[in-house]
BAMI-309048 format. One record per atom (N, C-alpha, C): residue in three letters; atom name; x, y, z. Coordinates in steps of 0.05 Angstrom, whole numbers, plus 32768, in hexadecimal, padded with zeros to 4 digits. Example, Ala and Ser with C-alpha at 12.3 -4.5 7.8 and 13.67 -1.06 7.14 Angstrom:
residues 2
residuo->ALA | atomo->N | xx->8108 | yy->7F8E | zz->809C
residuo->ALA | atomo->CA | xx->80F6 | yy->7FA6 | zz->809C
residuo->ALA | atomo->C | xx->8108 | yy->7FBE | zz->809C
residuo->SER | atomo->N | xx->8101 | yy->7FD3 | zz->808E
residuo->SER | atomo->CA | xx->8111 | yy->7FEB | zz->808F
residuo->SER | atomo->C | xx->8102 | yy->8001 | zz->809D
//
This chain:
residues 75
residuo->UNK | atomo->N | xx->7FD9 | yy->81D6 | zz->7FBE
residuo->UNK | atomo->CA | xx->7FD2 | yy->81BA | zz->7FC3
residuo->UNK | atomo->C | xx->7FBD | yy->81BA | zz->7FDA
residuo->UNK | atomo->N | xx->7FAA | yy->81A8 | zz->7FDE
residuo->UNK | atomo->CA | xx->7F98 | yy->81A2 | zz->7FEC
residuo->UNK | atomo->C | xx->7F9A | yy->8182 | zz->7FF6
residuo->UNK | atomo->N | xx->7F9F | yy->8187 | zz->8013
residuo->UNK | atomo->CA | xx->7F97 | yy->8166 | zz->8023
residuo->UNK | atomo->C | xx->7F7C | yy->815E | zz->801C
residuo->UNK | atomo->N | xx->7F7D | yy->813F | zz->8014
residuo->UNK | atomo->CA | xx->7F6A | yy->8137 | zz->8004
residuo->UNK | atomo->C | xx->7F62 | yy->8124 | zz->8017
residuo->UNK | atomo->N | xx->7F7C | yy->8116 | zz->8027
residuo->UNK | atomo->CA | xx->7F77 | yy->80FC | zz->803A
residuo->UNK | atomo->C | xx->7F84 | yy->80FC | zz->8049
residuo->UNK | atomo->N | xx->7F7E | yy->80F8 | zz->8068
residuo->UNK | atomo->CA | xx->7F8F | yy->80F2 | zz->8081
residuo->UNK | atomo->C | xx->7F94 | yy->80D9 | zz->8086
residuo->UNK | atomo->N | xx->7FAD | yy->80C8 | zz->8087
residuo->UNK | atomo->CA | xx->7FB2 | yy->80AF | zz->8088
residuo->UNK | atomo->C | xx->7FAB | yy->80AF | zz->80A6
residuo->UNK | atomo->N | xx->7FB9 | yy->808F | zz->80AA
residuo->UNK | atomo->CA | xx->7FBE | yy->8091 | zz->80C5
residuo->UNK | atomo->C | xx->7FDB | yy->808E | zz->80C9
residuo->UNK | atomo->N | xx->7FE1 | yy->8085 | zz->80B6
residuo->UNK | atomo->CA | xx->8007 | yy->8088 | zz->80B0
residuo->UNK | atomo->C | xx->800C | yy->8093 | zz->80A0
residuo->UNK | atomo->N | xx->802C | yy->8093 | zz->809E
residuo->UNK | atomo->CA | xx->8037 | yy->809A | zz->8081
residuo->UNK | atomo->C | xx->803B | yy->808B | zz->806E
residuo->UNK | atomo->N | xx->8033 | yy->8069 | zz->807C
residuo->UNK | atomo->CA | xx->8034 | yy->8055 | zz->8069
residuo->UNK | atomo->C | xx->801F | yy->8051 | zz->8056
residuo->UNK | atomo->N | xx->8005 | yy->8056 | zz->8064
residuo->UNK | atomo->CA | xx->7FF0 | yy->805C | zz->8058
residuo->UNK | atomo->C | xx->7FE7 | yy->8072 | zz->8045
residuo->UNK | atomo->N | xx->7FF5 | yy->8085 | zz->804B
residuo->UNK | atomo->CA | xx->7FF7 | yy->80A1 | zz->8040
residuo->UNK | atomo->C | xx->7FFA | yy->809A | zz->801F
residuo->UNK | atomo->N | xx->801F | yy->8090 | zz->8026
residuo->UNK | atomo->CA | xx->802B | yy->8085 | zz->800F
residuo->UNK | atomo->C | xx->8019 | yy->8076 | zz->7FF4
residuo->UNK | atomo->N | xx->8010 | yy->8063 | zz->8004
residuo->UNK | atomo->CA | xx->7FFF | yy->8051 | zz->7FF3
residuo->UNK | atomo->C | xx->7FE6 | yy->805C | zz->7FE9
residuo->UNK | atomo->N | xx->7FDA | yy->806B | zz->7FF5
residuo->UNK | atomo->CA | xx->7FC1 | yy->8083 | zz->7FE9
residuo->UNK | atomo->C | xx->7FCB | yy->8092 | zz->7FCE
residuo->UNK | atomo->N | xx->7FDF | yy->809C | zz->7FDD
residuo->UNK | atomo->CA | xx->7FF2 | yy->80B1 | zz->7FC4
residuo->UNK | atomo->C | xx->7FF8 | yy->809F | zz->7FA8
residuo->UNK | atomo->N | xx->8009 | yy->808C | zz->7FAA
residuo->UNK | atomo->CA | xx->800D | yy->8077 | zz->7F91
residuo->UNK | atomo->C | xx->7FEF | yy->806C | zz->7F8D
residuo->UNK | atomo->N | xx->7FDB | yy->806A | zz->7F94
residuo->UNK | atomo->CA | xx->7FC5 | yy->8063 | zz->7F8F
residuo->UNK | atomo->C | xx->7FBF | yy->8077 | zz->7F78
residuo->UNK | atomo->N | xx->7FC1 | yy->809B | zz->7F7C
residuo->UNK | atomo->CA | xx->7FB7 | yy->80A8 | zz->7F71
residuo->UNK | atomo->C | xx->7FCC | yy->80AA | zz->7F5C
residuo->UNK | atomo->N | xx->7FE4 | yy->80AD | zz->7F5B
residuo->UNK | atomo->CA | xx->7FFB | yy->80AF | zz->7F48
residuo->UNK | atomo->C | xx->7FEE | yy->809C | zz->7F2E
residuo->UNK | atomo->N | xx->7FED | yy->807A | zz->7F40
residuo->UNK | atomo->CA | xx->7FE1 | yy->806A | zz->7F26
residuo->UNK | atomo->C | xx->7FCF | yy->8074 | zz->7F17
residuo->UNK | atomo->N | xx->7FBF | yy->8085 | zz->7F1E
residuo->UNK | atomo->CA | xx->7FA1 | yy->808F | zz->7F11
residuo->UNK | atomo->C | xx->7FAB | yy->80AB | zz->7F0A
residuo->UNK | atomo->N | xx->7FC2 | yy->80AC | zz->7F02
residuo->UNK | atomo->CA | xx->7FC2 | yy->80D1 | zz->7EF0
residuo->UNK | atomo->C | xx->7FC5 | yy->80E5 | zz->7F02
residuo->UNK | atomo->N | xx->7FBF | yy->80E3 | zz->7F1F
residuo->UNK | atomo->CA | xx->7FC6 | yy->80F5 | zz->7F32
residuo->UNK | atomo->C | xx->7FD7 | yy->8101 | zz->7F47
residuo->UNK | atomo->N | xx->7FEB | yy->8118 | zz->7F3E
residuo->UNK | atomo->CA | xx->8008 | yy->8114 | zz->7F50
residuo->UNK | atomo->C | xx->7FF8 | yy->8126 | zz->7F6B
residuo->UNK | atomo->N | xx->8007 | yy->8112 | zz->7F7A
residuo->UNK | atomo->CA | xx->7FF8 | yy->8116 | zz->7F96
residuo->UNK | atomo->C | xx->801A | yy->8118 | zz->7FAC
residuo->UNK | atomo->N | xx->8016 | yy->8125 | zz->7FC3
residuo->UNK | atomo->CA | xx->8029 | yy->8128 | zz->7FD3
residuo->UNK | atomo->C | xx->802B | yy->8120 | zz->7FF2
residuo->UNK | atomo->N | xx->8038 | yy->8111 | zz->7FF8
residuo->UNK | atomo->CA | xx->8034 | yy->8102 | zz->8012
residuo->UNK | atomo->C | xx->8041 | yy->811B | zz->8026
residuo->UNK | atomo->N | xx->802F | yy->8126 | zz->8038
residuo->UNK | atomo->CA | xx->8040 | yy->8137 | zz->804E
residuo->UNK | atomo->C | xx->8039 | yy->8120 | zz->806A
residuo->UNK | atomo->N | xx->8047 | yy->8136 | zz->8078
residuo->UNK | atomo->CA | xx->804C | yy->812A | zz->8097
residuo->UNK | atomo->C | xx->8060 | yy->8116 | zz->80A9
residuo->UNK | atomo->N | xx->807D | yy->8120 | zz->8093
residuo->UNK | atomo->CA | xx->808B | yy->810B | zz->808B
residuo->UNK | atomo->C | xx->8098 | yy->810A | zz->80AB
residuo->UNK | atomo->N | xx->80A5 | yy->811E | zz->80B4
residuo->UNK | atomo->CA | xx->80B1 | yy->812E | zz->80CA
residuo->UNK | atomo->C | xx->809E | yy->812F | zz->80E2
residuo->UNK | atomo->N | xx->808B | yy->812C | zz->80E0
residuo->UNK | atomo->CA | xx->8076 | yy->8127 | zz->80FB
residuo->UNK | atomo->C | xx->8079 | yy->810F | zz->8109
residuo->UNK | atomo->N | xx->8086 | yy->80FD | zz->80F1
residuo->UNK | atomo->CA | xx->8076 | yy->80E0 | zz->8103
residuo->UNK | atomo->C | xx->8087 | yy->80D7 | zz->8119
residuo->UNK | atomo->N | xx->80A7 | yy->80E7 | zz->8116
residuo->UNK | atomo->CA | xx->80B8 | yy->80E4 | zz->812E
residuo->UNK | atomo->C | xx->80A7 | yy->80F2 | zz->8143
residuo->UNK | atomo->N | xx->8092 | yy->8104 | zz->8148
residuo->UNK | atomo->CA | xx->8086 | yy->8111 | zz->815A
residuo->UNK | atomo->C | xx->806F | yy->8102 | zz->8165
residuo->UNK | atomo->N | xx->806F | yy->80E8 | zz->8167
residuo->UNK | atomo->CA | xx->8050 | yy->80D6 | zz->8161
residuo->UNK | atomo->C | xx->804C | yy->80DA | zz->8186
residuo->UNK | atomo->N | xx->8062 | yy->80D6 | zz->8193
residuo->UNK | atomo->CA | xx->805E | yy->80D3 | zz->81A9
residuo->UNK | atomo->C | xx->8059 | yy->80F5 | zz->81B8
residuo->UNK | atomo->N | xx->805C | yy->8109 | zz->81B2
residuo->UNK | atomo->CA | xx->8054 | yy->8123 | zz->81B4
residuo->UNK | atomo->C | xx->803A | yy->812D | zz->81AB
residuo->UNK | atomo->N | xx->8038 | yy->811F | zz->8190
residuo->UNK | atomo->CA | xx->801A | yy->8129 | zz->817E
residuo->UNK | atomo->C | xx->8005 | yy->8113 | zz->8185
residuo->UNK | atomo->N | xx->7FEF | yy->8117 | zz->8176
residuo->UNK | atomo->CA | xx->7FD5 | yy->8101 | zz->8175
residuo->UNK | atomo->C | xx->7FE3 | yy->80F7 | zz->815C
residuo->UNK | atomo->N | xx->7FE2 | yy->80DB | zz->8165
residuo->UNK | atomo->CA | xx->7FE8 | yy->80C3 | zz->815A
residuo->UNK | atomo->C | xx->7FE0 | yy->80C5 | zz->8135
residuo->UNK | atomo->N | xx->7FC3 | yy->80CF | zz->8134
residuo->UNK | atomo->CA | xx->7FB5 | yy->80CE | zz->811D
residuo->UNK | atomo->C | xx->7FB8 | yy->80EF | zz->810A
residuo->UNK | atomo->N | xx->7FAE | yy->80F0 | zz->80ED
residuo->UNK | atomo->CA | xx->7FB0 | yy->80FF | zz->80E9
residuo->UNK | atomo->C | xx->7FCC | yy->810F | zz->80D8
residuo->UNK | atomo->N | xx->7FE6 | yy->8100 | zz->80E0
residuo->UNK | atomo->CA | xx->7FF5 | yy->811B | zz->80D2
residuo->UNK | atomo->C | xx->7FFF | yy->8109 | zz->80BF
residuo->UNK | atomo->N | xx->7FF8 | yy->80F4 | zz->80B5
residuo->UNK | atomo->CA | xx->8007 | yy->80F7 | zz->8099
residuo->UNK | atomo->C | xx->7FE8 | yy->80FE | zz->8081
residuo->UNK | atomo->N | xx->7FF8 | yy->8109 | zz->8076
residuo->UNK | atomo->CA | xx->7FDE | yy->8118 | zz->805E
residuo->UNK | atomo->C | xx->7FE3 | yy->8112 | zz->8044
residuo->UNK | atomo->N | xx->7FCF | yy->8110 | zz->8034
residuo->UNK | atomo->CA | xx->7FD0 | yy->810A | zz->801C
residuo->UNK | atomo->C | xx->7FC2 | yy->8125 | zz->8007
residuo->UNK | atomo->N | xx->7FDB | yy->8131 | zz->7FF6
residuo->UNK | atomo->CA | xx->7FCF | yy->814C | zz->7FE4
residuo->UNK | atomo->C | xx->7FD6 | yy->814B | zz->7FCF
residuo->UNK | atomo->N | xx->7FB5 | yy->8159 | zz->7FC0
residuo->UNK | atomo->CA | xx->7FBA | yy->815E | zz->7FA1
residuo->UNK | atomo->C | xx->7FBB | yy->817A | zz->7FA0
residuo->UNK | atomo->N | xx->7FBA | yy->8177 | zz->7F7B
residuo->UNK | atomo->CA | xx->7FBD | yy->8199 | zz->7F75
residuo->UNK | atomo->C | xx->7F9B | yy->81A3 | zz->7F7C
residuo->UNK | atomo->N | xx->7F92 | yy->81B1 | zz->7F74
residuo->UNK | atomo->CA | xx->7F72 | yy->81B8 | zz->7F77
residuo->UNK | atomo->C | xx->7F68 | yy->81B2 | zz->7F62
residuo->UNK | atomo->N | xx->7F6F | yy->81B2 | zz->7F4E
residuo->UNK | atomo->CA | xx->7F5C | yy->81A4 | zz->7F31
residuo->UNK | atomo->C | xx->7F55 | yy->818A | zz->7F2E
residuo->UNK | atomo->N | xx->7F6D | yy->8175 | zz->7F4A
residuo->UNK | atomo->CA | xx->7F69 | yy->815A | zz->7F4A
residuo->UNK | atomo->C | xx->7F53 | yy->8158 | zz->7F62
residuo->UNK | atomo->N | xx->7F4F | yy->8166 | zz->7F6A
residuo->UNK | atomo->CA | xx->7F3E | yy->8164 | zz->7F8A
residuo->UNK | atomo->C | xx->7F2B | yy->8150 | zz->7F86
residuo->UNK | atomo->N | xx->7F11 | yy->8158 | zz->7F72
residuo->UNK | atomo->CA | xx->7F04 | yy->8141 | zz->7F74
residuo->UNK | atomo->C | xx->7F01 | yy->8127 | zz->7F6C
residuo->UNK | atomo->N | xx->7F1B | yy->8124 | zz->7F56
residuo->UNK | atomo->CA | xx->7F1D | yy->8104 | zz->7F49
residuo->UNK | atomo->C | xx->7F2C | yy->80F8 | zz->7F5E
residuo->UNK | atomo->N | xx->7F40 | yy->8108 | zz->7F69
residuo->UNK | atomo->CA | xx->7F4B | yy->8101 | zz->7F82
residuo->UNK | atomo->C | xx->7F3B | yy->80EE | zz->7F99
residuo->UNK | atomo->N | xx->7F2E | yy->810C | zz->7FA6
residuo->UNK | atomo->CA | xx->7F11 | yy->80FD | zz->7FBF
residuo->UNK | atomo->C | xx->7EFF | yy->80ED | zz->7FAF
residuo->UNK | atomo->N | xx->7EFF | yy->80DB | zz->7F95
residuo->UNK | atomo->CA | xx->7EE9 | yy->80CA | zz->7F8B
residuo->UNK | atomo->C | xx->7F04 | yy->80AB | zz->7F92
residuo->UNK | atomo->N | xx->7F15 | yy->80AC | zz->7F90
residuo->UNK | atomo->CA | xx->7F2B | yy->809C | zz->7F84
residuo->UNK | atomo->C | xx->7F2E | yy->8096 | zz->7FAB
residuo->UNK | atomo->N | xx->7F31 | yy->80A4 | zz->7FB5
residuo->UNK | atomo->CA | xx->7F35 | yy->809F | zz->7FD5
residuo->UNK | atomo->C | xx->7F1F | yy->8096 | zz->7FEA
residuo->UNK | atomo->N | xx->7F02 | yy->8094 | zz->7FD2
residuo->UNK | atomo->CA | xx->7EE8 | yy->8092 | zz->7FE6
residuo->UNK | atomo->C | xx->7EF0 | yy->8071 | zz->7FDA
residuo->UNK | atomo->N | xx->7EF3 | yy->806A | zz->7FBF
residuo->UNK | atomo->CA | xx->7EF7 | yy->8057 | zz->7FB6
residuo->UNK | atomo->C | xx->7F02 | yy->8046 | zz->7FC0
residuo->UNK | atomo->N | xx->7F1E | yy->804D | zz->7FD1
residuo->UNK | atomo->CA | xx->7F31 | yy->803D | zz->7FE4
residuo->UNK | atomo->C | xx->7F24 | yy->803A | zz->7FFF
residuo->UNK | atomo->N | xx->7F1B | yy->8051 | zz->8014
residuo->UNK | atomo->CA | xx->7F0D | yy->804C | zz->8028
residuo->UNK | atomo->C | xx->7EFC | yy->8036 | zz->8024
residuo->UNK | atomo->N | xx->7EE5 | yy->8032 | zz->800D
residuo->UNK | atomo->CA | xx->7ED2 | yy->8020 | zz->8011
residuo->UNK | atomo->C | xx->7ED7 | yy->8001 | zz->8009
residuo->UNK | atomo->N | xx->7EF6 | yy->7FFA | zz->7FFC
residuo->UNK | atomo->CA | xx->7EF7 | yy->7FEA | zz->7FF1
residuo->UNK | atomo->C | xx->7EFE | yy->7FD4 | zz->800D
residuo->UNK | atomo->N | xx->7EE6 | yy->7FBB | zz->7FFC
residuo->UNK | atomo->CA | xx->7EF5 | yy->7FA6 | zz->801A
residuo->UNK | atomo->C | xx->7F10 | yy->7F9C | zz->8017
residuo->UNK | atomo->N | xx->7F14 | yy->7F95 | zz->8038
residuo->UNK | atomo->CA | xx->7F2C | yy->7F88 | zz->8036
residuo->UNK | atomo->C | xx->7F36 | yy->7F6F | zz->8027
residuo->UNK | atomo->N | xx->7F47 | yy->7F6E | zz->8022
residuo->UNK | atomo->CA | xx->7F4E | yy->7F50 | zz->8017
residuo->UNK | atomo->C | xx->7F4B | yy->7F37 | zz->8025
residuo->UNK | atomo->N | xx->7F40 | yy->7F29 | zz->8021
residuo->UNK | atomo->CA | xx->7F42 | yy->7F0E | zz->8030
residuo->UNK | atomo->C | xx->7F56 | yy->7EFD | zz->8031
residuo->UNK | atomo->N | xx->7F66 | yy->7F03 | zz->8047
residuo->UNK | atomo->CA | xx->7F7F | yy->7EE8 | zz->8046
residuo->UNK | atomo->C | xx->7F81 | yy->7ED0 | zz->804F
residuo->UNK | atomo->N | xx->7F63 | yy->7EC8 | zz->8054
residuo->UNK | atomo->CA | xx->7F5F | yy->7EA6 | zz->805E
residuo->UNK | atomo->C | xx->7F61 | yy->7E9A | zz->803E
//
């Protein structure tokens, strides 16, 4: 498996991962066990988002897709 995406949570992690699940890609949320360490570690960074290596790049096309998408407008 290959980290594809660094959340900034595990909530976000989560939601990347089911992002890719919907689209055909089983993906694996790590960093589950870190986040009790938030106050020890840098804040950013440990929850991760991984595929197998054959998904790598439909994966990083599907995750550039979420980075750039705007936010929703809730006015």
């Amino acid at each position: 498996m290959k980290i594809i995406y660094r959340a900034s949570d595990i909530v976000e992690a989560h939601i990347v991962a089911g992002m890719l699940r919907a689209n055909g890609i089983e993906a694996h949320v790590g960093g589950h066990y870190l986040q009790g360490g938030v106050g020890d570690l840098s804040p950013m960074g440990f929850a991760t988002v991984m595929v197998d290596e054959q998904d790598v790049d439909a994966a990083l096309t599907l995750v550039r897709e979420y980075d750039e998408a705007e936010p929703a407008d809730d006015a």
